[in-house]
N, C-alpha and C positions, 0 to 999 in steps of 0.2 A: 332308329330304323323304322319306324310307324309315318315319318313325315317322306311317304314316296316319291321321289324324285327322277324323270326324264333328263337323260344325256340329250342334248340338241347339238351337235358339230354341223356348222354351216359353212361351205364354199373356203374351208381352211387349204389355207397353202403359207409354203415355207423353205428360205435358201438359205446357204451357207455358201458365202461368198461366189457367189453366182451360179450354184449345184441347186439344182431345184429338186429337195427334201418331198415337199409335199405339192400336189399342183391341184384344185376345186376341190378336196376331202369334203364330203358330207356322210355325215350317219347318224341313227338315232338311237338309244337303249332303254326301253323303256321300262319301269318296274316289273319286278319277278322274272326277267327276260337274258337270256347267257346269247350274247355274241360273240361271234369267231373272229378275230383278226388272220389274216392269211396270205399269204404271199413270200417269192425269195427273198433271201438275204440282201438286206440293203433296198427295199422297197418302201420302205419309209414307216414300219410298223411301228418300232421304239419311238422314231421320232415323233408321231403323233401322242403318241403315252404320253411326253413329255409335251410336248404342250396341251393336251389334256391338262395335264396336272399340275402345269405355270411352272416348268422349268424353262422354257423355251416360248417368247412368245410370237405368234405366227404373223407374217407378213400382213395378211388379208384374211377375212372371214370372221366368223362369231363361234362363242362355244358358249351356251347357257346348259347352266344343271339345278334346273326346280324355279326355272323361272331365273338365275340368276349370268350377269354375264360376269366370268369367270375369266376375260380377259385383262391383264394388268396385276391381277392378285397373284400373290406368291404362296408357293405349295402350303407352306404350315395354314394359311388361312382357307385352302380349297379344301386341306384334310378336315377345317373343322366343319367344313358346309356339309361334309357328309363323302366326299371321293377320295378313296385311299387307293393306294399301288404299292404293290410289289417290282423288283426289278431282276433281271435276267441274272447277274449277278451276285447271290445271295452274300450279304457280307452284316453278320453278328456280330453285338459286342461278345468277342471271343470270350474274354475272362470273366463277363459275367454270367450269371445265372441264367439258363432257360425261363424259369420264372422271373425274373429281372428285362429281358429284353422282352417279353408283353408285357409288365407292368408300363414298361418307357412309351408304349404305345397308348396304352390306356390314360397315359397323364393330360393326352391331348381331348380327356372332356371329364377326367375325376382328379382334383387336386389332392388329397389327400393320401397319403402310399399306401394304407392299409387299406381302403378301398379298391387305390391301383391293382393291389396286391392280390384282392378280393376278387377281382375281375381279371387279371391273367391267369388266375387255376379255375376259373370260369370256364376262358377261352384254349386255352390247355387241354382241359378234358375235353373239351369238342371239337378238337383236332387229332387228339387222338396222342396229345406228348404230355399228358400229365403224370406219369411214372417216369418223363425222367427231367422234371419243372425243376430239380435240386441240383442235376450237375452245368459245367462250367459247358456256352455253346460253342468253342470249339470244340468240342468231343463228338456233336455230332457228324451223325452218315451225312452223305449228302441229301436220301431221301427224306432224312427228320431234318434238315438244316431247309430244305423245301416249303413242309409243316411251321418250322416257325417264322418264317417268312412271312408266310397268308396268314401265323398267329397273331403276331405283332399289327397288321393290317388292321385284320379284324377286330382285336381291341382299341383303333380309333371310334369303332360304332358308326361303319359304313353306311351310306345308301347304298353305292356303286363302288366296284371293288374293280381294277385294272390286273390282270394278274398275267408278266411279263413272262413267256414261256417255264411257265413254273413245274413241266413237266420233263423239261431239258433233261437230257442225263439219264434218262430212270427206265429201267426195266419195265415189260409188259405189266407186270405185276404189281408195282407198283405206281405206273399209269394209272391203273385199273381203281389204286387205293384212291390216291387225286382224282379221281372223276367223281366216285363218288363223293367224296369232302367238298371237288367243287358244288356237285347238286343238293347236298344237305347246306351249303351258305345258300344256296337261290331259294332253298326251300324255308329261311328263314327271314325272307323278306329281302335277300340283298342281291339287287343286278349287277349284270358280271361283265365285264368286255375282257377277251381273252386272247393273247398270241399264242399261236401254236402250228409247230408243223406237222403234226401228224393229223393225216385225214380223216384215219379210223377215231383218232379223238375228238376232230370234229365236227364231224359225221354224228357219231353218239351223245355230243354235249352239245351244242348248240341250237337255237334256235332260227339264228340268219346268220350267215356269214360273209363278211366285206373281204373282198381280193385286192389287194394292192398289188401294183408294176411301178417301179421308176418310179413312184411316188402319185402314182393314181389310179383311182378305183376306178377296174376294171369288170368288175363283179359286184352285184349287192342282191340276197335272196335267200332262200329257204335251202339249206344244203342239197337237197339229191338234186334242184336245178342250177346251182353252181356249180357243181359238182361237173356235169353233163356240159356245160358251159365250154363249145371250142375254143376259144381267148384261155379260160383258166387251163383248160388241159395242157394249151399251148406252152402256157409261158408257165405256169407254174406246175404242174401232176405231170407233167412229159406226154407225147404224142400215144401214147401205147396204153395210158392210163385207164383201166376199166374199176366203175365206183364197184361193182359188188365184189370183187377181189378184193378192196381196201375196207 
């Protein structure tokens, strides 16, 4: 995490059998920097994560991360350039350990297990689930099944960390917990490109945030003037939508 790395997403677009996913996507993430991904359901957020991070690859455009283009490479080699992701989905090896599923992360830059091992109660306690590293991860809440989501991420040794509405589901309070988890990873060196639909969330976490419609950005700026944005109120916050109520 010392070798800082800029996301470059150029003029990306993307179909599925003639459904146009993405249509000119540009955005950029540059170190120490938390972006907002934004927009309705079916706007083409996921889908970008995913060619972000070469499960999907785009029609037209370029995606360079530190100088490199990052198109044709398959995920396990993007994770090792430094970009890891989380997905919407949280889905653990159930029967294993909490300490087992970041170890499995960590394998993708320390071959040895008792290192691996070394480095998931690492990442563990800095998230905040090392009291309970020893039981099996179907047992967790959904909020600690969140936690090790971003653990497992985090022990690839991110530049840039994708994190796929990872706050889905969760109470104010524990919102509250992931936001700060999310700014103690930025404050450790690692940019963040982030989905989410709460405004209050990213409003408070971000630093710019990209609006997607139909699979095009409609929005790109500094939240209180996106925020204010008639197109975004429009289509996305609702006509009636006032920022300082949110």
């Amino acid at each position: 995490m010392t070798d800082r790395k800029t996301l470059e997403v150029d003029g990306v677009s993307k179909s599925f059998r003639g459904l146009q996913a993405l249509k000119d996507i540009s955005l950029t993430v540059e170190p120490g920097r938390i972006v907002g991904l934004i927009g309705p359901n079916g706007a083409g957020k996921t889908t970008l994560f995913n060619v972000i991070s070469g499960f999907y690859k785009p029609d037209k455009g370029s995606i360079r991360f530190g100088g490199q283009d990052l198109i044709g490479l398959k995920s396990n080699r993007i994770c090792k350039l430094g970009l890891a992701r989380t997905f919407q989905i949280v889905k653990p090896f159930g029967q294993l350990t909490v300490l087992e599923n970041v170890a499995v992360g960590a394998f993708n830059s320390i071959r040895k297990t008792k290192q691996a091992e070394t480095e998931a109660w690492r990442i563990l306690d800095f998230v905040g689930l090392a009291n309970k590293a020893l039981i099996p991860a179907f047992s967790l809440t959904i909020p600690d099944r969140k936690r090790l989501e971003v653990a497992r991420a985090l022990a690839t040794k991110p530049d840039l960390l994708l994190l796929d509405e990872v706050m889905a589901g969760l109470n104010p309070t524990e919102k509250d917990n992931v936001i700060e988890l999310v700014k103690k990873i930025r404050d450790i060196g690692v940019a963040i490109l982030v989905i989410e639909h709460a405004m209050r969330v990213i409003m408070g976490l971000c630093d710019t945030i990209v609006v997607l419609q139909y699979g095009c950005c409609i929005a790109d700026g500094d939240p209180t003037a996106v925020s204010c944005d008639p197109k975004v109120i429009e289509a996305y916050l609702g006509k009636e939508y006032d920022p300082d109520q949110h």
